[in-house]
C-alpha positions as CSV (number, residue, x, y, z in Angstrom):
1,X,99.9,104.6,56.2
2,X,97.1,106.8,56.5
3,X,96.6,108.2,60.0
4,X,94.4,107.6,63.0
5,X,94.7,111.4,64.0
6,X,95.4,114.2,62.5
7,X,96.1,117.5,64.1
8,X,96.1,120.7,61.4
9,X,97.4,123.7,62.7
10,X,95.6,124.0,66.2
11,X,96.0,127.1,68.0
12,X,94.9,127.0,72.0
13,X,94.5,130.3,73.9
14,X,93.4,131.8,77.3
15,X,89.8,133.9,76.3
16,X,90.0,135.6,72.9
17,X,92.6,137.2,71.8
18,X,94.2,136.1,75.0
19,X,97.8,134.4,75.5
20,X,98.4,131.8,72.8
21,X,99.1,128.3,74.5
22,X,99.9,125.9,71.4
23,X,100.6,127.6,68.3
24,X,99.5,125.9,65.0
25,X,100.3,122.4,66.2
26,X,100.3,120.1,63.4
27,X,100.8,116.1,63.9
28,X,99.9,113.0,63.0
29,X,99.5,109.5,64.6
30,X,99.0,106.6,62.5
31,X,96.9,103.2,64.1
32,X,99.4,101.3,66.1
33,X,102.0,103.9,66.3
34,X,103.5,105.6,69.1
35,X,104.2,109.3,69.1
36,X,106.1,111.2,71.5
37,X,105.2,114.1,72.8
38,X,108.6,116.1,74.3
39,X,109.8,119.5,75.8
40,X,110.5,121.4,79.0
41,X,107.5,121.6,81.7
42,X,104.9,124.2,80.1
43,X,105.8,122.9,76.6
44,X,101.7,122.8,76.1
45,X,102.5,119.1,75.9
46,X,99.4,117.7,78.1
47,X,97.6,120.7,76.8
48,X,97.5,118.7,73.2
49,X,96.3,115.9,74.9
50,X,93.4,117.9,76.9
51,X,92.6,119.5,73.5
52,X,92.2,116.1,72.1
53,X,90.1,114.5,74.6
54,X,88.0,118.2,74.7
55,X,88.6,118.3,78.5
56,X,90.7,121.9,78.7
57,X,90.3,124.1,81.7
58,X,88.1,126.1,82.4
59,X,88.7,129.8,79.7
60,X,91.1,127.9,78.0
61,X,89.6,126.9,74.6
62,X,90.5,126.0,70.9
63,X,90.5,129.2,68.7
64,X,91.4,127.5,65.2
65,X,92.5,124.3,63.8
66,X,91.2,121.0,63.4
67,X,91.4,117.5,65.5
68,X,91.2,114.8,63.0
69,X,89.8,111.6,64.1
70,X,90.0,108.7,62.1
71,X,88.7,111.3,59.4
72,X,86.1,113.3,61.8
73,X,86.7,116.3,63.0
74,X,86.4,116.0,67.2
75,X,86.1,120.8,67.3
76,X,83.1,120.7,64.6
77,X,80.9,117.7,66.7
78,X,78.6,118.4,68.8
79,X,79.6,117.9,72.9
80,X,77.9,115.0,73.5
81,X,78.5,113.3,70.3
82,X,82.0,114.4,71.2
83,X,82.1,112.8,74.5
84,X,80.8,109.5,73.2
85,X,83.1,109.0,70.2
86,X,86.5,109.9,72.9
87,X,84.8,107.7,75.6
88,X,84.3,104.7,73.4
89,X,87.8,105.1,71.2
90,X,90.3,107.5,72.9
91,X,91.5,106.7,76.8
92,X,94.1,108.8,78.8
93,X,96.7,107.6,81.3
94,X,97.1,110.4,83.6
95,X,99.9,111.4,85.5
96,X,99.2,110.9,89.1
97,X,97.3,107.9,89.8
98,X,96.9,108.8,93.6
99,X,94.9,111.8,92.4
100,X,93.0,110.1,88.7
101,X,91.8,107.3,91.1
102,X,88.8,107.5,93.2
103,X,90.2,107.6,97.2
104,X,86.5,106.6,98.5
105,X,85.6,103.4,95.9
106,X,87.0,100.2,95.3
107,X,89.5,100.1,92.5
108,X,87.6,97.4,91.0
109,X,84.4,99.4,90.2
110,X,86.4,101.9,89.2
111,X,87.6,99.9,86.1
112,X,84.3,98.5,85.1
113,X,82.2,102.2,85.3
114,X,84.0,102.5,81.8
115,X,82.7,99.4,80.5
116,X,79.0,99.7,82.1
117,X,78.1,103.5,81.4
118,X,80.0,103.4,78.1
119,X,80.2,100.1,76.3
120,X,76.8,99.2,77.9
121,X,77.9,95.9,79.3
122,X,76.3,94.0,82.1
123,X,77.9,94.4,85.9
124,X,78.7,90.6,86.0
125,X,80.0,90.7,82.4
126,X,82.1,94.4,83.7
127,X,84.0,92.8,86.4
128,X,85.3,89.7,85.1
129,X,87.0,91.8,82.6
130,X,87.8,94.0,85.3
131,X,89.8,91.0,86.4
132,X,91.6,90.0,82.6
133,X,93.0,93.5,82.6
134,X,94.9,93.6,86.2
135,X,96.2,90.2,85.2
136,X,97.5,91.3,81.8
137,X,98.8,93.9,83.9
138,X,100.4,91.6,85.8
139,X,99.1,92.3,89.2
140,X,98.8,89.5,91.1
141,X,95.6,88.2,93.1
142,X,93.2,90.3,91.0
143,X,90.3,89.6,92.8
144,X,91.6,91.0,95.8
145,X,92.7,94.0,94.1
146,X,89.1,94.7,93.0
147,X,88.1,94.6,96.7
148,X,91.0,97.4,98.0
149,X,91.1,101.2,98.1
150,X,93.5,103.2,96.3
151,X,95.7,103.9,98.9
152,X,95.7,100.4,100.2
153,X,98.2,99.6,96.9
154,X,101.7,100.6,96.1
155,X,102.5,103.4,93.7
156,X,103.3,101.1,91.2
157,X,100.6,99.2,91.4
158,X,98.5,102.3,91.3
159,X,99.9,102.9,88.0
160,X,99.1,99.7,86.6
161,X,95.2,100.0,87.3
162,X,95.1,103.1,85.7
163,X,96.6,101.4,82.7
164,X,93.8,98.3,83.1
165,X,91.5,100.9,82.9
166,X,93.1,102.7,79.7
167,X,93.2,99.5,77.7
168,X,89.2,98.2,79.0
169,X,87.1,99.4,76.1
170,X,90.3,98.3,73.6
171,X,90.5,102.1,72.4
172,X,92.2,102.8,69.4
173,X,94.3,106.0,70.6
174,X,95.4,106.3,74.2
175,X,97.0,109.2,75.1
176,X,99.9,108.7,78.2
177,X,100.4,111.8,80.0
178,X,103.7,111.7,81.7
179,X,102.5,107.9,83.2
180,X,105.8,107.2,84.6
181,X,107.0,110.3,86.2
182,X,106.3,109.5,90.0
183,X,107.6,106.2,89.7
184,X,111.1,105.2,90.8
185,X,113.3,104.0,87.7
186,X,112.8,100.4,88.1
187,X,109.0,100.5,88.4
188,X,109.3,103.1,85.6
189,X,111.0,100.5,83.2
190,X,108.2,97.8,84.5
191,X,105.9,99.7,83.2
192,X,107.0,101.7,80.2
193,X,107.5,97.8,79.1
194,X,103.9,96.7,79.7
195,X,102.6,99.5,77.9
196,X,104.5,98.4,75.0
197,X,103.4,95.0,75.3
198,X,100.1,96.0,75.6
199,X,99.9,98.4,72.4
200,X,101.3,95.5,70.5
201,X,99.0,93.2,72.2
202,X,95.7,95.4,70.6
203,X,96.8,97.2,68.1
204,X,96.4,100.5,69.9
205,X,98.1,103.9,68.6
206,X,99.7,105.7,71.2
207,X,100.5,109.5,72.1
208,X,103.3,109.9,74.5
209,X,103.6,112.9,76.3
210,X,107.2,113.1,78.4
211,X,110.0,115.2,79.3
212,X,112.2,112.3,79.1
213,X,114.5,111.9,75.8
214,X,115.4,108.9,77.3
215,X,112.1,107.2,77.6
216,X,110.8,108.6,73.9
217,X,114.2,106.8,72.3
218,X,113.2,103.7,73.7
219,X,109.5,103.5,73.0
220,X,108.4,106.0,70.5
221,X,108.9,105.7,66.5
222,X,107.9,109.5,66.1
223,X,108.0,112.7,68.0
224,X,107.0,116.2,68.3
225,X,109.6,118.6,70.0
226,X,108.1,121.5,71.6
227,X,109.0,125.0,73.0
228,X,105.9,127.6,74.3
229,X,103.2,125.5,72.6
230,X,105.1,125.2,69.1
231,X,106.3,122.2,67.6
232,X,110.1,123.2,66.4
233,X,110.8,120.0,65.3
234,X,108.9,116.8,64.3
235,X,109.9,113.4,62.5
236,X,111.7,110.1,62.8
237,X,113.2,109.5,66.0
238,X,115.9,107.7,64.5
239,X,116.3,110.9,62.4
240,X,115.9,113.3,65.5
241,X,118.0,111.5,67.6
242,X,120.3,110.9,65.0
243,X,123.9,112.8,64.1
244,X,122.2,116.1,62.7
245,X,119.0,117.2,65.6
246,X,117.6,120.4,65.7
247,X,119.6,122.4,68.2
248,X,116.9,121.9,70.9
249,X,116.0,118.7,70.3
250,X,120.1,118.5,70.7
251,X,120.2,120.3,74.2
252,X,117.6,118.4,75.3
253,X,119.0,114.9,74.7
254,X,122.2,116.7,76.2
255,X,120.3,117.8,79.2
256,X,119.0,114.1,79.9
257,X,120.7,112.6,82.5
258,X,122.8,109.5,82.6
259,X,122.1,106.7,84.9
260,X,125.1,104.8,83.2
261,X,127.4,107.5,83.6
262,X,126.3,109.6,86.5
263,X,129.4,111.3,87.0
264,X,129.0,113.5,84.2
265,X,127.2,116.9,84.6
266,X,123.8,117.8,83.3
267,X,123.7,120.0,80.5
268,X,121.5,123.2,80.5
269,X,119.9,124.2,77.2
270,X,121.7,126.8,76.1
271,X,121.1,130.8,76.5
272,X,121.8,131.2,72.5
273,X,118.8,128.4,71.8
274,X,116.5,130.0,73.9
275,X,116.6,133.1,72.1
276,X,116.8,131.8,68.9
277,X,113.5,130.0,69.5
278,X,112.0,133.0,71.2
279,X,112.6,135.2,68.5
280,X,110.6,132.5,66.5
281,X,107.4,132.2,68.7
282,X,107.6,136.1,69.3
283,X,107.2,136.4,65.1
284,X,104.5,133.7,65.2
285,X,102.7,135.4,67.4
286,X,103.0,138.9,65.6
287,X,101.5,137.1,62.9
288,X,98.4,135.3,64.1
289,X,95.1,136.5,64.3
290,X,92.8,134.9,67.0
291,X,90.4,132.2,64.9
């Protein structure tokens, strides 16, 4: 299956010649797939996603390495072509939806911007689609929801507009950045399972980015494992979370806890892992020359 996106040995960094923050990051996502995205907090996990969508901060910048897009390369295009092409095809779901949403407009116009300044459609035409998508999303009263504010809605609910708004322009890629983490678990579960139907429903590939084993074994056919911006080990979930893992892709499914059995203790990675991958990123970085 040919992919969607293709990610060849991207190194991030902070100025030139500053701190690397991914180090030749290679993936790819096929249309329709999910892909998870995993490791500790300051993996550089979200930072592949920025990279993708060309929206990293501020002195933080790509140094070498390419961003395939269903065969063009997102670094080499110009930044407005750029900004069109991941407009129209590539959504995110951010993390924190009290934040990503607009506190001082209407959630409803805040779906349909995407499908008037981008798609070109007609207000009238905008918000009755606006509508569809926080019914697929199974919010209830849409039209009501249109009319509120941001903080006049649940968390959960929150979440789910964000998600509307993902899926509005039918993208093919969609990259999910941590969307569950300030949910409770069974909101969490809610919607990790409308996501899924949703994909399904159009087709769309997905990149997961998580810290939770537990969420990538039950939604994502592939992953990336990372440590300090460097993918350790990548493949098969069944494979990675099968009998023979690489030792942190083992700790970490260790380190996951249990809501079935919380009585038993969380596992910290272990000190000897740690090293062992530091001493690998140290080398990598002896080696590379800033692009």
């Amino acid at each position: 299956m040919s992919a969607l996106l293709r990610i060849e040995g991207l190194n991030v960094s902070v100025g030139r010649g500053g701190p690397r923050l991914l180090r030749d990051v290679s993936l790819s996502v096929a249309a329709g797939e999910t892909h998870g995205l995993v490791g500790e907090s300051g993996a550089g996990k979200s930072m592949i996603g920025k990279a993708i969508a060309g929206v990293l901060p501020r002195g933080i910048a790509v140094r070498s390495g390419r961003i395939l897009f269903d065969g063009q390369d997102l670094t080499a295009l110009p930044r407005r072509a750029r900004r069109r092409l991941v407009g129209e095809r590539i959504a995110i779901i951010p993390q924190d939806p009290l934040t990503a949403l607009n506190p001082c407009r209407r959630i409803g116009g805040q779906i349909t911007d995407r499908l008037v300044h981008i798609l070109g459609w007609d207000a009238g035409r905008a918000r009755a689609r606006a509508a569809e998508l926080l019914d697929e999303v199974a919010i209830r009263e849409p039209g009501r929801v249109m009319q509120a504010y941001p903080h006049e809605v649940s968390g959960g609910m929150r979440q789910r507009v964000l998600i509307a708004a993902a899926f509005a322009a039918e993208p093919a890629l969609i990259i999910a950045d941590e969307p569950t983490t300030a949910l409770d678990v069974t909101v969490q579960r809610q919607v990790l399972r409308l996501i899924g139907e949703l994909q399904a429903r159009h087709g769309t590939a997905l990149l997961f980015v998580t810290h939770d084993m537990g969420v990538v074994a039950k939604l994502c056919r592939s992953l990336s494992v990372l440590y300090a911006g460097k993918v350790v080990d990548q493949g098969p979930a069944a494979r990675i979370f099968g009998p023979d893992p690489h030792p942190y892709a083992r700790a970490l499914i260790a380190a996951t806890p249990r809501y079935d059995r919380p009585e038993e203790s969380l596992m910290p990675v272990p000190e000897a892992v740690i090293a062992a991958l530091d001493a690998e990123v140290a080398a990598a970085d002896r080696d590379w020359t800033d692009g």
